[in-house]
FIKENU-802995 format. One record per residue (C-alpha): residue number from 1; residue in one letter; x, z, y. Coordinates in steps of 0.001 Angstrom, whole numbers. Example, Ala and Ser with C-alpha at 12.3 -4.5 7.8 and 13.67 -1.06 7.14 Angstrom:
BEGIN
vexke, vexvex, c1, c3, c2
1, A, 12300, 7800, -4500
2, S, 13670, 7140, -1060
END
This chain:
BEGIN
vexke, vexvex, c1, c3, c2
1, X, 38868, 15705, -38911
2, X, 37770, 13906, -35570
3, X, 36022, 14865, -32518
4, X, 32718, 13109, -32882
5, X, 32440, 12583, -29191
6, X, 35761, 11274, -29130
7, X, 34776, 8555, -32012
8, X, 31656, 8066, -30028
9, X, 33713, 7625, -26765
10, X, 36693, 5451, -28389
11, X, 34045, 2700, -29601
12, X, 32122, 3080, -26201
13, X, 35946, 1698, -24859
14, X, 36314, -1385, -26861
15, X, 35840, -4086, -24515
16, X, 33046, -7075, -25232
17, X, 30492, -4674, -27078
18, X, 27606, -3721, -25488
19, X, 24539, -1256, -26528
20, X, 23008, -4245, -28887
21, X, 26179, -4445, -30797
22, X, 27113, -675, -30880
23, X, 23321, 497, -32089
24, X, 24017, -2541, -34673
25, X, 27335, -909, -35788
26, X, 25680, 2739, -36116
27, X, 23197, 1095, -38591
28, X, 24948, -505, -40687
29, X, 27884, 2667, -40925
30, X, 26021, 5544, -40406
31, X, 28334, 6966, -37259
32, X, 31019, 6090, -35057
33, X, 33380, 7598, -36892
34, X, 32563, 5968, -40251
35, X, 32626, 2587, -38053
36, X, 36631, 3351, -36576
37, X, 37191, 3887, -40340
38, X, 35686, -74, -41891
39, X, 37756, -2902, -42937
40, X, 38070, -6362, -41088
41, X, 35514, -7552, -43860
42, X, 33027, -5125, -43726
43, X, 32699, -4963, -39978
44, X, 32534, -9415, -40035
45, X, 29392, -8398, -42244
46, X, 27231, -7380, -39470
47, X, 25868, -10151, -37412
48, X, 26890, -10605, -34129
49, X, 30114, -8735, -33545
50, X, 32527, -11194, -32373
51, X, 35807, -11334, -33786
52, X, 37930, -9851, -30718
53, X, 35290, -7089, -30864
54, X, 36155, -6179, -34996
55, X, 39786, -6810, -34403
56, X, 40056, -4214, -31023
57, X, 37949, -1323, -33489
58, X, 40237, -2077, -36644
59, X, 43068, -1319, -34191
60, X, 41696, 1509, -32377
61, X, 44379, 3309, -30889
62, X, 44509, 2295, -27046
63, X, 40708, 3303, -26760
64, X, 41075, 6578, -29312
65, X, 43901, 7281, -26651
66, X, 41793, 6480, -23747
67, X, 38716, 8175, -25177
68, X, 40579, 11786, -25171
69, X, 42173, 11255, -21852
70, X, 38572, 10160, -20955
71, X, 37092, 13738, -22034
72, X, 39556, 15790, -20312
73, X, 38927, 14285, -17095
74, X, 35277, 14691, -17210
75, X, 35663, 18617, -18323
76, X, 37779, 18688, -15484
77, X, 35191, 16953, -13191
78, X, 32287, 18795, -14434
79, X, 30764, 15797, -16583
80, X, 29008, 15798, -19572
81, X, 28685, 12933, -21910
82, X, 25218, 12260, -23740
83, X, 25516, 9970, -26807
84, X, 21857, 7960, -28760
85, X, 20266, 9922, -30643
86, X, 21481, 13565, -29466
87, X, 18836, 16339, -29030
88, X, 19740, 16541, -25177
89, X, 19549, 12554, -24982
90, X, 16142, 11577, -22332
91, X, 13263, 10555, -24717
92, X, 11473, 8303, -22664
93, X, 15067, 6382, -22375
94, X, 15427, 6397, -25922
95, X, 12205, 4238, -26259
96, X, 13231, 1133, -24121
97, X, 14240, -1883, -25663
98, X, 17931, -1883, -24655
99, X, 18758, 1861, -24216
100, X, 22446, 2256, -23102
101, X, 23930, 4150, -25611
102, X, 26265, 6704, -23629
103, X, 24869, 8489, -20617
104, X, 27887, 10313, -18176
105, X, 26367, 12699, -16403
106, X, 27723, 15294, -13240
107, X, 24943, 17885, -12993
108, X, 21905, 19069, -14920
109, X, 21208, 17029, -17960
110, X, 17956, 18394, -18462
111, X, 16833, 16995, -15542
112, X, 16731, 13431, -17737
113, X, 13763, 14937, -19403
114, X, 11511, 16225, -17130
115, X, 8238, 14331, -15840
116, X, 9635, 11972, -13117
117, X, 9096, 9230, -11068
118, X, 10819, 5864, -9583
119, X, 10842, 5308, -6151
120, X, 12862, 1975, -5111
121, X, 12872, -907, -2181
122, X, 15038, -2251, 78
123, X, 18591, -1588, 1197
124, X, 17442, -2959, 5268
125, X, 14314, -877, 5530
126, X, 12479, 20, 8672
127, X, 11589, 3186, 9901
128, X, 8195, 3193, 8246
129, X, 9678, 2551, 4909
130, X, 12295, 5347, 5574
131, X, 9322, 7886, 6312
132, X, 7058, 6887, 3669
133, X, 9501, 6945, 1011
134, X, 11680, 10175, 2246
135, X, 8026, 11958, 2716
136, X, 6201, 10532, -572
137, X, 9181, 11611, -2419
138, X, 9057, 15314, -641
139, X, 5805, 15943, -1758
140, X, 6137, 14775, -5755
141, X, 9266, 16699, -5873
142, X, 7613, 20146, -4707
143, X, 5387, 19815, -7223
144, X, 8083, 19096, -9731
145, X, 7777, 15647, -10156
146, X, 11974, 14509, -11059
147, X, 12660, 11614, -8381
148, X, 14783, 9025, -9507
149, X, 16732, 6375, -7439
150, X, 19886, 4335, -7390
151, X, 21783, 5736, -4161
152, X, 21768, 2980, -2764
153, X, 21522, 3055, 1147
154, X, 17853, 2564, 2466
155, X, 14445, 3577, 440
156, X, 16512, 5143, -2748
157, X, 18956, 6953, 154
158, X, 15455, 8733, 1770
159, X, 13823, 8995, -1717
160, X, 16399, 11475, -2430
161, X, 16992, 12986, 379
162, X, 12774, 13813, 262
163, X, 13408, 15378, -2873
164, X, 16123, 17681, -1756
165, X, 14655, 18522, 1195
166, X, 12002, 19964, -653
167, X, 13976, 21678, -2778
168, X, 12969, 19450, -5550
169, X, 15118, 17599, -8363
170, X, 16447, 14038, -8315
171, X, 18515, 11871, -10306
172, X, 20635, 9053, -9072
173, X, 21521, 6359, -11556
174, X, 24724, 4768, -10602
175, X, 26271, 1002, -11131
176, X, 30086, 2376, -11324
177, X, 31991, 5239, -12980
178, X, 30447, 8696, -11459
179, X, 33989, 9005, -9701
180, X, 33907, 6135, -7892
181, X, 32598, 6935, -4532
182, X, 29939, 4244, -3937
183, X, 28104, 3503, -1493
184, X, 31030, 6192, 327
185, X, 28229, 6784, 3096
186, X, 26245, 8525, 360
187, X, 29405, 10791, -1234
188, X, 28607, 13738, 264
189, X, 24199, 12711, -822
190, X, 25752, 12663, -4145
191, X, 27796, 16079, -4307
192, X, 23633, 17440, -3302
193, X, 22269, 15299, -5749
194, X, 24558, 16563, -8897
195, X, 23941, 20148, -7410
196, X, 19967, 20101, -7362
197, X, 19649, 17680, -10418
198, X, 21974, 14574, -11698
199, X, 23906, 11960, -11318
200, X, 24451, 9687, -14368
201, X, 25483, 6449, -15400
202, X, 26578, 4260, -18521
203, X, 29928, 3317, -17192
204, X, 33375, 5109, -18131
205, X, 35363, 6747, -15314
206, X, 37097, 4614, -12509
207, X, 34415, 1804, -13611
208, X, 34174, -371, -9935
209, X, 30806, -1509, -8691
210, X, 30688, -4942, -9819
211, X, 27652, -6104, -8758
212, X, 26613, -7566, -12022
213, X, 26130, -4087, -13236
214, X, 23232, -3312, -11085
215, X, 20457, -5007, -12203
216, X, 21532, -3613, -16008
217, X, 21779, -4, -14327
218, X, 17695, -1046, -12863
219, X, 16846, -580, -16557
220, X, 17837, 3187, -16592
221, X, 15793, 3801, -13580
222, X, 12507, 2449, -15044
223, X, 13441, 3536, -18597
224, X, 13753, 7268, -17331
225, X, 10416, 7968, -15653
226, X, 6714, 7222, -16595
227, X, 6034, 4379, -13646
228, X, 8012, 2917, -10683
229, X, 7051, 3398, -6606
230, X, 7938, 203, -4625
231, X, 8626, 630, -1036
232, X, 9568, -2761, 1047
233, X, 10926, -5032, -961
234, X, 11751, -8522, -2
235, X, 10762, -11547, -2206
236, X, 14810, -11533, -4005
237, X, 14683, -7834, -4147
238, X, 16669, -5820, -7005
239, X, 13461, -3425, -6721
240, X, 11364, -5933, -8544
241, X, 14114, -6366, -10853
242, X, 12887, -2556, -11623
243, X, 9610, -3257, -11191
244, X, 9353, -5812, -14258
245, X, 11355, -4153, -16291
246, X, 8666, -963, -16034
247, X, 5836, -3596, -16901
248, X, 8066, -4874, -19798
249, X, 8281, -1372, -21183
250, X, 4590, -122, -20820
251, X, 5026, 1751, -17500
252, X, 2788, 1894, -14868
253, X, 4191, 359, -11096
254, X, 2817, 1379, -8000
255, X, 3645, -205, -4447
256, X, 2970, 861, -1463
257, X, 1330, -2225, 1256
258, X, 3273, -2291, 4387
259, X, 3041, -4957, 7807
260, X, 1514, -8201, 5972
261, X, 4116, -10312, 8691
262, X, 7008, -8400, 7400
263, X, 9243, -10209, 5195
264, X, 10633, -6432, 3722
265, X, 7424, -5964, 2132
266, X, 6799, -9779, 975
267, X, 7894, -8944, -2526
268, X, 5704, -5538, -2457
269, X, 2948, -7738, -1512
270, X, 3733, -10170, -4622
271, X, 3639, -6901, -6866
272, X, 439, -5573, -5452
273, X, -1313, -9301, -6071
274, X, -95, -9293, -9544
275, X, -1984, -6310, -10253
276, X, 614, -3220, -9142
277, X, -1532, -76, -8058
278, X, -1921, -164, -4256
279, X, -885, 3321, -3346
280, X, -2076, 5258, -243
281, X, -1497, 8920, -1215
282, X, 235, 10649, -3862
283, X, -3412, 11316, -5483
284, X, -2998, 7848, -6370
285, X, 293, 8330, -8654
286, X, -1106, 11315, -10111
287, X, -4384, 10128, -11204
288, X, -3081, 7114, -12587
289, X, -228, 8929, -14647
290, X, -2741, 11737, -15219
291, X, -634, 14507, -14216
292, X, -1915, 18272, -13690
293, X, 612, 19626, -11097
294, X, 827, 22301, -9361
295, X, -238, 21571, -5463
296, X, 2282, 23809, -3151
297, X, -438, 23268, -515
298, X, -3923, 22954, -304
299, X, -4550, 19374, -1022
300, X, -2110, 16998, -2305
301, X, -3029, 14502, 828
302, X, -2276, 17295, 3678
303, X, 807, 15670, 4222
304, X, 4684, 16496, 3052
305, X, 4946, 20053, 2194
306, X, 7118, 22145, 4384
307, X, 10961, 21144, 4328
308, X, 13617, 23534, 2862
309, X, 16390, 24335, 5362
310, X, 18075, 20781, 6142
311, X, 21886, 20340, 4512
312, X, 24319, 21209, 8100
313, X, 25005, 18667, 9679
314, X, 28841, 17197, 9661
315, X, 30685, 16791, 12952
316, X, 30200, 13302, 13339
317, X, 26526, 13579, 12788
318, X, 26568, 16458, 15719
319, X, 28105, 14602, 18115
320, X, 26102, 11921, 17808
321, X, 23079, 13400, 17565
322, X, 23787, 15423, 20703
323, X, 23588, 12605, 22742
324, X, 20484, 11703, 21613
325, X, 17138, 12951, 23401
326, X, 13329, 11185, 23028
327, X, 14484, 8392, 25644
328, X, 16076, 5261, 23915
329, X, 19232, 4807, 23822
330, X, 21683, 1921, 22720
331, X, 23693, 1799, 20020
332, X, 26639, 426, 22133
333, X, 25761, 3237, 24639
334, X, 26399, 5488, 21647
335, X, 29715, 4502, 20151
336, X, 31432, 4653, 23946
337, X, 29940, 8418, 24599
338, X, 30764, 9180, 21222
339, X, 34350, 7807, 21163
340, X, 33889, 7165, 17101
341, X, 34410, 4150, 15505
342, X, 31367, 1284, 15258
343, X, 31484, 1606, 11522
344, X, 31234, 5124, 11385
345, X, 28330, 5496, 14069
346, X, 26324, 3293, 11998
347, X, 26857, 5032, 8849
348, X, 26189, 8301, 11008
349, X, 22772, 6583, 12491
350, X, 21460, 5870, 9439
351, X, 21824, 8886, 7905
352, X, 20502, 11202, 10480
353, X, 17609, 8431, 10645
354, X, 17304, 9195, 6626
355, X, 17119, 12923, 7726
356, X, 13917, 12095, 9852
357, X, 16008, 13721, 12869
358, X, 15957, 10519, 15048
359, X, 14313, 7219, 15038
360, X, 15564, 3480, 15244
361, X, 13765, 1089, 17740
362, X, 13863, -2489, 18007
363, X, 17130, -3913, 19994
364, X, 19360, -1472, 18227
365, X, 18448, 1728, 19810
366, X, 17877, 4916, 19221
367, X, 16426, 8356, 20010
368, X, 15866, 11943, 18600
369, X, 12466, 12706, 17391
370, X, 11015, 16173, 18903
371, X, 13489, 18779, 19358
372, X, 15931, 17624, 16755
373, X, 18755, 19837, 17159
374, X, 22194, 20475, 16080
375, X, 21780, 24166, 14731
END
């Protein structure tokens, strides 16, 4: 007798079929098993699995192979796997029109099926789209909205980041295997992420991030929540790639205006004139979705409810922080007194910036806000 998650797992391998073709397999056999098991001629009966595709599962072996050295590596990561149609598999999800049919997933799986929200935009945001999106995020998540992002640096970098800081949930839906350390300035965002909610994808172990893969991974993002927030996106941003595919599956999309000369929010813009829900507080989300949640503060509009303790900060963010007061200061300044590499006082600046412990300023300079501080 065989491990139905290895049968699952082992026709999740084959190469060349995708979700359409696997959920086309499962109805015409049953189960993955009973699919490994079919003839050549019985598997050419369904329409539109491609030869290579019947002649890899009549021959399963490499993949059966794979699959089981597959499953030991996720035990030993801490990874679950979540196949169609089990009990634990996210609802909502289930219901899209192309729902990938294995979820990976390093952290809390139940997280997948709480009430949550979207919250997407650019990669290059400015420091208004940084604050709106880490503090919009902070407040939904302390009333235990689910936030879900991409990781990706920028908006979905300070959505999640708002959620933990409030000691909320969030999920981050990845374009590559959950092992593969991507973007690496968000590896140690993603160690908090899978400890305070999840981080899934659809892609096996070791799977690179091909950047084909991300608009497909946009549809998990959507498909998992009840409506999408847009913060700055450009006219050829993957956020309205998101953003469509929400409208396409009956859920609501809500964008937030910024500067009407700024070419980050031209695509926001576009959304808002095709009839997205201009939002200005998060009384706007809630009314709309017609949530009841439970206010931490008097007034959902106050502002972002008060911050749990901050992660500590690494030794590169330290230093460079500590040469930071409220006068500007360049970012060239920076990488001499810091004696750190360009690269990695970038990656360092941005993520302090995603922190809301200093602030970028036109000409590539920076400064603390208040009394940030190193403690």
């Amino acid at each position: 007798m065989t491990d139905p998650q290895q049968d699952w797992l082992t026709l999740h391998l084959v190469p060349g079929l995708g979700s359409v073709g696997f959920r086309a397999l499962l109805t015409a056999f049953g189960s993955a098993a009973a699919v490994l098991r079919a003839s050549q001629k019985d598997l050419q009966g369904v329409p539109g699995i491609r030869s290579q595709v019947i002649s890899a599962i009549t021959t399963p072996s490499p993949y059966r192979q794979a699959a089981e050295h597959e499953l030991q590596r996720m035990a030993s990561l801490g990874m679950v796997m979540l196949c169609f149609g089990d009990e634990g598999y996210p609802g909502l999800l289930a219901n899209i029109f192309n729902p990938p049919m294995t979820l990976f997933v390093k952290g809390n799986p139940g997280a997948l099926r709480k009430e949550g929200l979207a919250v997407v935009g650019s990669r290059a945001a400015t420091s208004y789209g940084l604050k709106v999106a880490r503090e919009f995020s902070a407040q939904l998540a302390s009333m235990g909205v689910v936030i879900v992002s991409g990781l990706a640096l920028g908006i979905d970098t300070a959505a999640h980041t708002g959620a933990l800081t409030a000691g909320g949930e969030t999920v981050a839906v990845l374009g590559c295997g959950l092992d593969v350390p991507y973007p690496r300035a968000n590896t140690r965002l993603a160690c908090q992420i899978a400890e305070a909610g999840a981080v899934i994808s659809e892609y096996p172990l070791a799977t690179p991030p091909d950047a084909f893969r991300f608009p497909a991974r946009n549809r998990i993002i959507s498909g998992l929540t009840r409506g999408v927030l847009v913060v700055e996106a450009a006219q050829r941003s993957g956020s309205l790639i998101t953003a469509r595919l929400a409208l396409e599956e009956g859920r609501e999309v809500f964008a937030i205006p910024g500067r009407v000369d700024s070419l980050k929010s031209s695509g926001t813009h576009r959304l808002l004139q095709e009839g997205a829900k201009l939002v200005g507080t998060i009384d706007d989300i809630l009314e709309e979705l017609h949530w009841r949640l439970s206010a931490p503060t008097e007034g959902s509009t106050a502002g972002p409810p008060s911050a749990a303790p901050s992660p500590p900060l690494s030794a590169n963010e330290a230093r460079v922080i500590g040469l930071l007061d409220v006068y500007p200061k360049p970012i060239d300044t920076i990488i001499t007194q810091s004696r750190l590499p360009a690269a990695t006082v970038s990656e360092v600046l941005l993520l302090l910036e995603l922190q809301g412990l200093i602030e970028s300023l036109p000409g590539q300079q920076y400064r603390a806000v208040s009394s940030a501080s190193t403690e």
